[in-house]
C-alpha positions in Angstrom: 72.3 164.9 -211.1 70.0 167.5 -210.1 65.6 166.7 -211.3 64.8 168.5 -213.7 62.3 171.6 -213.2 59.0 171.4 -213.9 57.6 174.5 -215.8 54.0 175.4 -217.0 53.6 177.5 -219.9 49.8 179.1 -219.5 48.1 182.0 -221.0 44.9 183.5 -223.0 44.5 182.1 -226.9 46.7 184.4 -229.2 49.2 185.9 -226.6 52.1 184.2 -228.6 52.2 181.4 -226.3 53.3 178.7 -228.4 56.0 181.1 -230.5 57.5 181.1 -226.6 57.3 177.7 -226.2 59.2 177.1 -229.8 61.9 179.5 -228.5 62.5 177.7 -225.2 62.7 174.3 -226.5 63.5 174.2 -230.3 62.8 171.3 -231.6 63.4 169.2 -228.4 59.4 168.9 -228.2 56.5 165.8 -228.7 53.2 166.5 -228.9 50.9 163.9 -227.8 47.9 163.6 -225.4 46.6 163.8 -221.7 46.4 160.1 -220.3 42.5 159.4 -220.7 41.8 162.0 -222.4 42.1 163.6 -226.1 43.4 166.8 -225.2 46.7 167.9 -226.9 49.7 167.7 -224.5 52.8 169.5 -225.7 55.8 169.3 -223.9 59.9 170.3 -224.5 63.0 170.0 -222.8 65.1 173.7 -222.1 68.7 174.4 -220.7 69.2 176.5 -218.7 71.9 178.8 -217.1 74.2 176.6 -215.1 73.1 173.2 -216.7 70.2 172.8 -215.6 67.2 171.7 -217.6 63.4 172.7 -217.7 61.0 170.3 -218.6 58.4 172.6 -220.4 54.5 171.8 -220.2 52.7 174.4 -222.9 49.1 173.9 -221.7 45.7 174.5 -223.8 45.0 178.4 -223.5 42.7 179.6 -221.3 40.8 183.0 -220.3 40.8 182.2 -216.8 40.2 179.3 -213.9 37.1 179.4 -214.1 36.5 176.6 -217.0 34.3 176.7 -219.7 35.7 174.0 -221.9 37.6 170.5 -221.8 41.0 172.6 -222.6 40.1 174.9 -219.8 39.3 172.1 -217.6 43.0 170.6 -218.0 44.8 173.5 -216.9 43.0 173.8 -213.4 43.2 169.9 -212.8 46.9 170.4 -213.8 47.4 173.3 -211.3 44.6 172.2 -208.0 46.2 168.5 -207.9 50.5 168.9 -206.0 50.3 165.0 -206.7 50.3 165.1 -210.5 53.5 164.2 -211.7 53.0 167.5 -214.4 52.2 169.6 -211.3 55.0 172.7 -212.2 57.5 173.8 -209.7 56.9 177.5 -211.6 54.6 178.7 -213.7 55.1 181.3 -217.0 52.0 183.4 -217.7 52.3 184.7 -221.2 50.6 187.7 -221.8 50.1 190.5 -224.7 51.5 193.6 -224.3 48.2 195.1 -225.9 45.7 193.2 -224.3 47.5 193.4 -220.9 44.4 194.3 -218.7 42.5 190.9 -219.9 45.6 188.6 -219.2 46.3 189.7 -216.2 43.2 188.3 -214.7 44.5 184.8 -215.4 47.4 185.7 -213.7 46.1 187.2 -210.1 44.3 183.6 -209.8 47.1 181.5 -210.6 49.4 183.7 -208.1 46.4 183.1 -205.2 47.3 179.3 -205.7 50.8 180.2 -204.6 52.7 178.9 -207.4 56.0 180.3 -208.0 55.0 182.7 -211.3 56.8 184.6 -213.8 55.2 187.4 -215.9 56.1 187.0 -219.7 55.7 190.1 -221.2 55.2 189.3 -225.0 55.0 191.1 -228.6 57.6 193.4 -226.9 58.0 194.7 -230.5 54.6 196.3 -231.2 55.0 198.9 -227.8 56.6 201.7 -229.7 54.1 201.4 -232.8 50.9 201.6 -230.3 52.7 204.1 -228.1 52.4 201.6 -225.1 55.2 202.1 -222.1 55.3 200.2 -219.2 57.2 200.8 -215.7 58.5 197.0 -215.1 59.4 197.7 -210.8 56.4 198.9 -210.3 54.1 196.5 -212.2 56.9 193.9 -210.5 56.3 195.5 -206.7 52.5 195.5 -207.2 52.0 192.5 -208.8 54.9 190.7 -206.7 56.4 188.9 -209.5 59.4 189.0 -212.0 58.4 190.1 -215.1 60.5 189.5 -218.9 59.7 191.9 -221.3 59.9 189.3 -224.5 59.4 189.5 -228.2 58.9 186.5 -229.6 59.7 187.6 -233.1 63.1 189.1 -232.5 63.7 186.3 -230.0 64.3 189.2 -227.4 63.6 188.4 -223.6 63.8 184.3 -224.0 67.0 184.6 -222.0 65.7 186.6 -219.2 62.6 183.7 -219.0 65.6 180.9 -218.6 67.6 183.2 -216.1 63.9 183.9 -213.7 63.1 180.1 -214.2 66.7 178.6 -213.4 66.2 181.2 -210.2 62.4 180.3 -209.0 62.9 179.4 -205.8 63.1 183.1 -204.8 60.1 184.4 -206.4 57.1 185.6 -203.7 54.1 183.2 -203.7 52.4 186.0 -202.1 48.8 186.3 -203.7 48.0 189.9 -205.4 44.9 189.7 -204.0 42.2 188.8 -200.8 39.4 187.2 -202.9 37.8 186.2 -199.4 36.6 189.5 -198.7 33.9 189.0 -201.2 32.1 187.2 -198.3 34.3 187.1 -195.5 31.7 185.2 -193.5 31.5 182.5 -196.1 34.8 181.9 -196.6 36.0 182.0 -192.4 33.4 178.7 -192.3 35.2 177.4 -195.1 38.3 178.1 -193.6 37.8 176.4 -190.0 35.8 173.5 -191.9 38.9 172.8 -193.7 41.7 173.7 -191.7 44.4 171.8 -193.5 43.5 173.0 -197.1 44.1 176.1 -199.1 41.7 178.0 -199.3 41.3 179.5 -203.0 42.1 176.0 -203.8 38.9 175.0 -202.2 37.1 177.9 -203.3 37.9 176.6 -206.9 36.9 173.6 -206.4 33.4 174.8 -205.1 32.7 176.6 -208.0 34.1 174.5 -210.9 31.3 172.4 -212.7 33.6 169.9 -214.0 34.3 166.5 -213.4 37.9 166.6 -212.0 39.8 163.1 -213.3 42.8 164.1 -211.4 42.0 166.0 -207.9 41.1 164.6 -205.0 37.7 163.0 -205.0 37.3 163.5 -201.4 37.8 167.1 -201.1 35.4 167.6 -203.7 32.7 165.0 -202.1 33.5 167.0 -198.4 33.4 170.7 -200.8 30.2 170.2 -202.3 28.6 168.7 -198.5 29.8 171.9 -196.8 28.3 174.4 -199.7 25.0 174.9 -198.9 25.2 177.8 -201.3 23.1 177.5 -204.4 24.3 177.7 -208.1 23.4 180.9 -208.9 24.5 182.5 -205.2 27.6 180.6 -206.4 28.0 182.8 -210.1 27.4 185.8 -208.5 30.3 185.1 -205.8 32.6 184.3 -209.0 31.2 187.8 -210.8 32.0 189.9 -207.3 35.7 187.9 -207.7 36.3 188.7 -211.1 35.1 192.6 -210.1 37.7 192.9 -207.6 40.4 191.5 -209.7 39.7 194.0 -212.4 39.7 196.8 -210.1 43.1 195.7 -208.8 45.0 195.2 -212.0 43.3 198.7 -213.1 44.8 200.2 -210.2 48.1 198.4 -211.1 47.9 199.6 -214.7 47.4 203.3 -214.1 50.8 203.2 -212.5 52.8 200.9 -214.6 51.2 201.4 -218.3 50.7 204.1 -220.1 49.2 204.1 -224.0 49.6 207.4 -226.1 46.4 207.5 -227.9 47.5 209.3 -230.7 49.3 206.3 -232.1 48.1 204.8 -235.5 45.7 202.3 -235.4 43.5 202.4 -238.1 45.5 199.8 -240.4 43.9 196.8 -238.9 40.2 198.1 -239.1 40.7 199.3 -242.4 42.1 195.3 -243.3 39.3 193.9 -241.8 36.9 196.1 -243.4 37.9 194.3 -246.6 38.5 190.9 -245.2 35.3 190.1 -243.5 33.2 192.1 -246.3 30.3 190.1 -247.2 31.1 189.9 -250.8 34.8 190.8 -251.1 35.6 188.5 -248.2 34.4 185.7 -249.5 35.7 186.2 -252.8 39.4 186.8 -251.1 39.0 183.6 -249.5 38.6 181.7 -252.6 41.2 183.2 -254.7 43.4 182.4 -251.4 42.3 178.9 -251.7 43.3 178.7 -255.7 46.1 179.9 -255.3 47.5 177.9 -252.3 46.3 174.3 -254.3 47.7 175.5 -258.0 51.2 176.1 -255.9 50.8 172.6 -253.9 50.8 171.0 -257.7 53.2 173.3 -259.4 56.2 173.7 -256.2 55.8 169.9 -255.7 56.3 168.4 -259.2 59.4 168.3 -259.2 60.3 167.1 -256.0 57.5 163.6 -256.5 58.2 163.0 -260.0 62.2 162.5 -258.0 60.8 160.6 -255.0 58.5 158.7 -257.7 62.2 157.2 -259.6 64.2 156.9 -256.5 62.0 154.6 -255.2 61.3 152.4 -258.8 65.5 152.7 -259.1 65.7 151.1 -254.8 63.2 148.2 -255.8 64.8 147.3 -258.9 68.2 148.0 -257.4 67.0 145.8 -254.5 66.6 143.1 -256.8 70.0 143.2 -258.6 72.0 143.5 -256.0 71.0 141.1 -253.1 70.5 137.6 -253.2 67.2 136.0 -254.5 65.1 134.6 -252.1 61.9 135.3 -250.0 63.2 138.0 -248.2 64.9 140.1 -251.2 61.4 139.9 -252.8 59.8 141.2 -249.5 62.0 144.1 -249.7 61.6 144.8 -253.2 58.1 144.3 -253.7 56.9 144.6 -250.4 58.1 147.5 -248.4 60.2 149.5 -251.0 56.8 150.1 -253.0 54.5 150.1 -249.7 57.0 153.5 -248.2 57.1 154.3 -251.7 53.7 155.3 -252.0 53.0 157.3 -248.6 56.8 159.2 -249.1 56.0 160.3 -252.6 53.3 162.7 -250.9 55.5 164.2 -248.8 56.3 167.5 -250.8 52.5 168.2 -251.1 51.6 167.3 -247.6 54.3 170.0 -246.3 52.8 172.4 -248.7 49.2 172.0 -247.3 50.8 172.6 -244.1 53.0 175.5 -244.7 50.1 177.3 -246.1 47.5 176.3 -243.3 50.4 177.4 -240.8 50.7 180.8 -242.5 47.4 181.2 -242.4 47.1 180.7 -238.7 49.9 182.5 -237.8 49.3 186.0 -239.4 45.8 185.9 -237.7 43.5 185.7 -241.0 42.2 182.3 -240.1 40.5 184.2 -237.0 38.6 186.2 -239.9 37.7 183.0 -242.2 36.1 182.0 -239.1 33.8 185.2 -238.2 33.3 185.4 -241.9 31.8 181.6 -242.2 29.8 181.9 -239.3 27.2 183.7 -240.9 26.7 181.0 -243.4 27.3 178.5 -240.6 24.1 179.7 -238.3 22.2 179.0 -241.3 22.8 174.8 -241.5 22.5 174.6 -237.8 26.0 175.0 -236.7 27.8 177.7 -234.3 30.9 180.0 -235.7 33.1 177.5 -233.9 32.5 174.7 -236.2 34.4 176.1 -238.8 37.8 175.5 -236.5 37.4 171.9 -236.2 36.1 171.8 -240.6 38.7 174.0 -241.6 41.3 171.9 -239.3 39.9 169.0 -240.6 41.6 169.4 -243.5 44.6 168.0 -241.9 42.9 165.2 -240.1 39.3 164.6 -239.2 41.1 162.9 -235.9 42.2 166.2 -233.9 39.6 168.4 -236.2 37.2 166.2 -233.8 39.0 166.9 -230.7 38.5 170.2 -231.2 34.9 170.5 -231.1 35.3 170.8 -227.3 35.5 174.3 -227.7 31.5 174.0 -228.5 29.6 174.5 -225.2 26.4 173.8 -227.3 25.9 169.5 -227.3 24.1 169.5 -230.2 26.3 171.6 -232.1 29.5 169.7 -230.9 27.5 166.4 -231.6 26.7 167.7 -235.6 30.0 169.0 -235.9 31.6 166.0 -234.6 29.3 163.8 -237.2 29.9 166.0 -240.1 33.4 166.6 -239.9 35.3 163.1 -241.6 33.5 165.1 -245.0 35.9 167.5 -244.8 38.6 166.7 -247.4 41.6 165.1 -245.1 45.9 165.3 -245.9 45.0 161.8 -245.9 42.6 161.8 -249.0 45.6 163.5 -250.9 47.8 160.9 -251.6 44.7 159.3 -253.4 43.3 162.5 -254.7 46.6 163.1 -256.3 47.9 160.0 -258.1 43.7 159.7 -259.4 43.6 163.1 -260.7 47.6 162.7 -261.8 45.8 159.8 -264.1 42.6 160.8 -265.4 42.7 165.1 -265.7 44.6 166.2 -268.5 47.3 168.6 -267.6 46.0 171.6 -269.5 45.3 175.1 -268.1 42.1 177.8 -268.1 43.1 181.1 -267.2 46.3 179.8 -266.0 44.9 177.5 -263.4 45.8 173.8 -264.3 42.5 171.5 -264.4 44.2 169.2 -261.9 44.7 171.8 -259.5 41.1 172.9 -259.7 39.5 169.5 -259.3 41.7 169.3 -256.3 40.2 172.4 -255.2 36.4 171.2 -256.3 36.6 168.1 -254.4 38.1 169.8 -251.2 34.6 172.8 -251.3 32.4 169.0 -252.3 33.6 168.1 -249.1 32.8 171.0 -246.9 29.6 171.4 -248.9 28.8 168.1 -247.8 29.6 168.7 -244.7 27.7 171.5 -244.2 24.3 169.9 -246.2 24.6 167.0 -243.8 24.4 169.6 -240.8 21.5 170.8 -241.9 19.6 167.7 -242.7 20.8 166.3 -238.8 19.2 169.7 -237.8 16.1 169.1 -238.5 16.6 165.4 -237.4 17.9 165.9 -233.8 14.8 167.6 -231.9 17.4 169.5 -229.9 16.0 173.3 -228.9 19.1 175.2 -227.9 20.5 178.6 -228.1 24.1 179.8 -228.6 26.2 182.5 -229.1 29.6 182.8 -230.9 32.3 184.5 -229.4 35.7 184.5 -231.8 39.0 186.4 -231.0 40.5 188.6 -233.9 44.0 188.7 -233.2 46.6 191.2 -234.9 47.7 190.7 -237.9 51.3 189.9 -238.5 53.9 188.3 -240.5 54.1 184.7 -240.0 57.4 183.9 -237.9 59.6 181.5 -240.1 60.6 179.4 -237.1 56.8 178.8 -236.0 55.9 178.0 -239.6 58.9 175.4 -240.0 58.2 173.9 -236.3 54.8 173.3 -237.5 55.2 172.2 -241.0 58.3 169.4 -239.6 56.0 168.0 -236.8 52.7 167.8 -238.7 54.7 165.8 -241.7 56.8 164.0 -239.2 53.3 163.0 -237.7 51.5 162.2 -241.2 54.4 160.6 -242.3 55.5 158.3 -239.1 51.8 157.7 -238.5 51.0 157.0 -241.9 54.1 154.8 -242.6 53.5 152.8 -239.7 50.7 151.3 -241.1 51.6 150.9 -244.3 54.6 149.1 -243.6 52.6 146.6 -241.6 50.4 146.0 -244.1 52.3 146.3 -246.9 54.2 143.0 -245.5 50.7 141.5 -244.9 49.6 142.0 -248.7 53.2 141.0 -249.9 52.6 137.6 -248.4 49.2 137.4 -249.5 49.8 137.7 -253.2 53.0 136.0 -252.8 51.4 132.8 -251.3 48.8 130.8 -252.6 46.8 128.1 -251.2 45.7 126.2 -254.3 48.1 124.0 -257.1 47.2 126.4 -259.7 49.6 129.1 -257.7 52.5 126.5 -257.1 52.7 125.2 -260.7 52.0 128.4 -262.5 54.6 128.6 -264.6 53.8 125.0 -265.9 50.2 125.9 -266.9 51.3 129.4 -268.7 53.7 127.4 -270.6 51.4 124.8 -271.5 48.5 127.4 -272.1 50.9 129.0 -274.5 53.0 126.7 -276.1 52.1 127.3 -279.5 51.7 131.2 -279.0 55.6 132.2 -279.8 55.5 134.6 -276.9 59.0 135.8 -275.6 60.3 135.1 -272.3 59.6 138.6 -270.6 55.7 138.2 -271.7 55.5 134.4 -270.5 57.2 135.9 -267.3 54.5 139.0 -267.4 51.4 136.3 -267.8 52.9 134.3 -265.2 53.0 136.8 -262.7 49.3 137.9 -263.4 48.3 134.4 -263.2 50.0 133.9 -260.0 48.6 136.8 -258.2 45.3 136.2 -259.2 45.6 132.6 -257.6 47.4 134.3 -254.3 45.6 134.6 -251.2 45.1 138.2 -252.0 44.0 137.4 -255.8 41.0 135.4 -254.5 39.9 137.3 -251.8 40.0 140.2 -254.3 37.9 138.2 -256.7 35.5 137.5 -253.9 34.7 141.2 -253.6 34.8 141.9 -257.0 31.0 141.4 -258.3 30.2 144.3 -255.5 32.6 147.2 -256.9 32.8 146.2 -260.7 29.4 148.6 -261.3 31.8 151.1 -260.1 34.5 150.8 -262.5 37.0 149.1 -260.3 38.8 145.5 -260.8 39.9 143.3 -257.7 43.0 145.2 -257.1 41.4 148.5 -256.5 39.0 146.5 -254.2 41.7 144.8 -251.7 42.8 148.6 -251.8 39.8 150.1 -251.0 39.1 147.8 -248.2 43.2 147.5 -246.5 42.7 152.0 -246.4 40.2 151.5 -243.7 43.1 151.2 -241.9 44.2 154.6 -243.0 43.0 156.7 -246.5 46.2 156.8 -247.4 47.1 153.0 -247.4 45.5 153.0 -250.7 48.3 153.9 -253.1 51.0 151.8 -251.1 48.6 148.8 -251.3 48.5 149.5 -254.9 52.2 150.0 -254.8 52.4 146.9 -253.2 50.1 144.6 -255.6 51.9 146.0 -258.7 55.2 145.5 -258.1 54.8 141.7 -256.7 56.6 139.5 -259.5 57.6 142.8 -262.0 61.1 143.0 -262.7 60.7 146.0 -264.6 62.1 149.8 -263.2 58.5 151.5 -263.5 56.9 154.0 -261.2 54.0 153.1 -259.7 52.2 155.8 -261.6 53.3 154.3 -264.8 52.2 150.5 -263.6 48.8 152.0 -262.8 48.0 154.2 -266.3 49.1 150.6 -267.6 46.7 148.7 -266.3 43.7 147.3 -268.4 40.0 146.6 -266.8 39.6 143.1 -267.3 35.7 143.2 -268.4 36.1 146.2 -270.9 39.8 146.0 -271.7 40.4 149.4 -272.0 42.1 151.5 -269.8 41.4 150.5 -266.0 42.2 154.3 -264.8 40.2 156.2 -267.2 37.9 159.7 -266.3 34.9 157.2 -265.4 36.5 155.5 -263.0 39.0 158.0 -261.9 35.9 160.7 -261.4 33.8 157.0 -259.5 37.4 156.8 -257.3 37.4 160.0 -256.5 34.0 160.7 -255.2 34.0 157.2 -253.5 37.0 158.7 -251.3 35.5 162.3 -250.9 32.1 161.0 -249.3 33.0 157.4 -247.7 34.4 157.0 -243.6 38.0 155.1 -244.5 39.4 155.6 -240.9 39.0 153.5 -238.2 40.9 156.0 -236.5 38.6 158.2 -236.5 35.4 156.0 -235.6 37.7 155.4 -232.5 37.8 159.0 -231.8 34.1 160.2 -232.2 33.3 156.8 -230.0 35.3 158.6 -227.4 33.9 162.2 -227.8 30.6 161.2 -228.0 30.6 158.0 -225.5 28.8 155.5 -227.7 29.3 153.2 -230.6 26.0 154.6 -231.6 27.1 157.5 -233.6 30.3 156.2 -235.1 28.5 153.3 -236.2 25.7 155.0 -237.8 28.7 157.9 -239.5 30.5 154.4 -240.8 27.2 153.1 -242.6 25.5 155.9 -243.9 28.6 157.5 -245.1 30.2 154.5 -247.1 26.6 153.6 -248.5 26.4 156.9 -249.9 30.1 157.3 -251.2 29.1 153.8 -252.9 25.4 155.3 -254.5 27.3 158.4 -255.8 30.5 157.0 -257.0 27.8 154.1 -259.2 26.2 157.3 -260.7 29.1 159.2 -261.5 30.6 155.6 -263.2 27.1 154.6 -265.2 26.9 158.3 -266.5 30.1 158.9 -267.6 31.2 155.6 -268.9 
């Protein structure tokens, strides 16, 4: 059996990249990360004409080979290291059929490295619209290449790609262009000092002020002995290389690509006109974000309040059918409940999604971010923070990976610190089944009051974000300067299949992820309050009957008492008692406590540990949403999940670090347990001082 052929998928930000690599591979695709570093690596399989298959690499975008960011830096290790096991037998540069010019610089330097390259063509569609024609043999004689002419959204030219990549052997590695003759005297030393080595290899090399993890260590240590040249001498070199790369490709252009300048193009400045207004754009925005969390409660109702009884039906089922015993009772109580409470959320999770996706994909998150940065500047932050806040919404854990982008330390170290406010998919499981409890389900104006306190805690969150950016600006005596740069793609309508790729694999993640962990420690907690290590726990039922002898209670309520008393004598029970004089100011009893302190693991192992507790020693078929609006606070004796402590909950979640994940993550970004640390403390110990307030006030 033939190897399988190794392609790279690279081109600038917004050429439709990724919409090519969904149409190579389907769903035959993982996402996961570099080895060593927290880059995302995406990668599919692809058949191809004659049987054969195409592994698929879809690297981070990038303007050119001469890096800028940690993304950038990954493609040129990728491409100036034959060893890597990634290293692609052909490469696909993706380009925009409007922004052609820009692209094609990318695409001279990758073709002077001599790697077999196709030219992908994309947005094939738009050409008659902006009066764009091109003449594909002679771009393909000047540019010595294959080109497909693709559209992504009609799925046109994805055939062609296979066909070119299934045949790569016979494209020309010849480059498009000398670079050496921007100092021919420079790079003849460089050629006899290093006989053996290509030479715009080495020239990349030279110039490249990154730390390479994957090329060779002595041809950079040799590189840097031989350049005598100094850093600047160095830029200018790289400014006289880009020059004569432009004035090739504008050569190449004049021949093969023609625009008629009388085609319509006023639609998209007259939609950013009103998009990015400075009062109508930020009003758009907010009605956008209404809108998109009244329709994650009203769409998903139905489909949780199902989940919600499938899963109370299972356990008790569970029960019924197989045999009593330690293991049944695991099952029912333990991991039934525990997945119980993490699948329940999947309807509103794919919501969030879909509507983030959307979002993305018709280019208007490009314009919440130029819009933002002019509120951004003023707390200390760059533009570019708002990508990894506004992505933090789905997780704080690749919302900080992408603050690479920012060049700026200080502004990637705030951002990085500021970011786990940002309201998380993970918060929503607890968000939801608190508000789901304590906010009546009444409307004003036609927005439900649970949607909009879903929608007030998420702008807490970024407020808080953004107020803790600028108190660590005035803290960190940093003096730096920065400018934003952002991208405004075209609009378009969202393509179904990206939206559905991206809503299955960021549930599949949550969920997997998620359940994971809650399975784990749902089988922990089942043993700890099914276990005891004192005689009160064995001999339980003794003492209830004793205590109550003369009481006339039926057997279901001795059996209720019993099972209270038991857990509260269960490893768990006392451990939870332990911890119990700390969160009682807040409202909260020993069971939300063991909760609070098992979703460090993960936010969202809060409700299945609750799940979990509840349904140890209850026979009854209840959701878990019933068992909690049934609890009673012990001290009080009223409801336990009333609007004090549902409003105490709430804010506790919205302000404190529950994520050892993501203390992991900003250790690694920021190369020290010194900041992690400090985001752990400070951020819990103020979630504590605002959830007592809210509590003592309202109670």
């Amino acid at each position: 059996m033939s190897k399988q052929i190794k392609v790279a998928l690279i081109g600038n930000p917004n050429t439709g990249k990724t919409s090519v690599f969904n149409q190579l591979t389907g769903l035959n695709q993982k996402v996961g990360n570099y080895p060593g570093i927290t880059v995302e690596k995406k990668e599919g399989v692809c058949k191809l004409p004659g049987g054969i298959k195409a592994r698929i690499l879809d690297l981070p975008g990038t303007y050119s080979l001469n890096a800028t960011s940690f993304d950038e830096n990954v493609v040129i290790e990728l491409l100036l290291n034959k060893n890597d096991k990634d290293y692609p037998d052909v490469a696909v540069i993706v380009t925009d059929v409007e922004n052609l010019k820009r692209n094609l610089l990318l695409f001279t330097q990758i073709k002077d490295l001599k790697i077999p390259s196709i030219l992908g063509i994309n947005m094939a569609d738009r050409m008659a619209r902006k009066g764009i024609s091109l003449s594909i043999d002679i771009l393909e004689e000047k540019l010595k290449t294959k080109i497909a002419v693709v559209s992504s959204r009609k799925g046109t030219g994805i055939e062609q790609i296979k066909n070119l990549i299934a045949d790569y052997k016979s494209l020309s590695t010849e480059p498009c262009v000398n670079s050496s003759v921007i100092d021919p005297e420079y790079f003849d030393g460089l050629k006899k000092a290093f006989p053996n080595q290509d030479l715009y290899k080495l020239w990349l090399v030279i110039t490249q002020d990154v730390n390479f993890a994957k090329v060779d260590k002595k041809l950079v240590k040799d590189t840097s002995d031989f350049a005598t040249k100094s850093k600047s001498e160095l830029k200018r070199l790289q400014q006289k290389e880009t020059i004569l790369r432009y004035q090739f490709i504008n050569g190449v252009l004049k021949e093969g690509y023609k625009v008629d300048l009388n085609a319509a193009k006023g639609f998209r400045a007259s939609l950013d006109r009103i998009l990015t207004h400075k009062v109508w754009g930020y009003f758009i925005f907010f009605l956008i974000l209404l809108t998109i969390f009244q329709a994650i409660y009203d769409w998903s109702s139905y489909p949780m309040d199902f989940i919600d009884s499938l899963f109370a039906t299972l356990s008790d089922w569970a029960k019924n059918v197989m045999p009593s015993g330690v293991f049944t009772n695991l099952i029912a109580e333990g991991i039934i409940p525990g997945l119980g409470g993490i699948v329940i959320f999947i309807p509103q999770i794919a919501f969030l999604f879909l509507f983030i996706s959307i979002l993305e994909e018709s280019g208007y998150m490009s314009r919440v971010v130029f819009l933002m940065d002019k509120i951004m500047r003023r707390f200390g932050l760059s533009g570019k923070s708002v990508v990894p806040l506004i992505s933090g919404t789905a997780c704080a854990i690749p919302a900080v990976m992408a603050t690479r982008n920012i060049e700026n330390w200080k502004e990637r170290l705030i951002t990085i610190l500021v970011t786990p406010f940002t309201t998380c998919s993970a918060r929503l499981p607890v968000y939801l089944i608190i508000i789901s409890l304590v906010i009546p389900k009444g409307r004003f104006l036609g927005l439900g009051y649970q949607a909009l306190t879903l929608m007030l805690l998420y702008l807490i969150g970024f407020g808080m974000a953004v107020m803790s950016a600028w108190i660590l600006n005035k803290m960190l005596k940093v003096k730096t300067r920065s400018f934003f740069v952002v991208e405004m793609p075209n609009y378009k309508v969202p393509l179904f299949r990206n939206v559905a790729y991206t809503v299955i694999e960021k549930t599949k993640s949550f969920v997997l992820g998620a359940g994971k962990i809650i399975l784990a420690i749902s089988i922990v907690l089942w043993f700890l309050a099914s276990n005891g290590p004192t005689d009160k726990f064995d001999n339980a039922p003794q003492i209830i009957k004793s205590q109550y002898e003369n009481s006339n209670l039926s057997e279901e309520e001795l059996s209720t008492k019993t099972a209270s008393y038991k857990l509260q004598n269960s490893y768990i029970g006392i451990m939870g008692k332990a911890i119990e004089p700390a969160i009682q100011p807040l409202g909260y009893d020993w069971k939300i406590g063991i909760a609070i302190i098992s979703s460090f693991a993960a936010r969202e192992v809060f409700v299945g540990t609750l799940a979990t507790i509840y349904s140890v020693g209850s026979d009854e078929e209840e959701t878990i949403k019933n068992r909690m609006a049934a609890e009673k606070n012990p001290v009080t004796g009223g409801k336990l999940f009333n609007l004090a402590s549902g409003i105490s909950l709430l804010l506790f979640y919205a302000f404190a670090l529950q994520c050892m994940s993501t203390l992991a993550i900003v250790k690694r970004e920021t190369n020290s347990w010194k900041w992690p640390m400090a985001q752990l403390f400070i951020m819990s110990g103020f979630a504590y001082l605002v959830a007592l307030i809210a509590y003592q006030v309202l109670k």
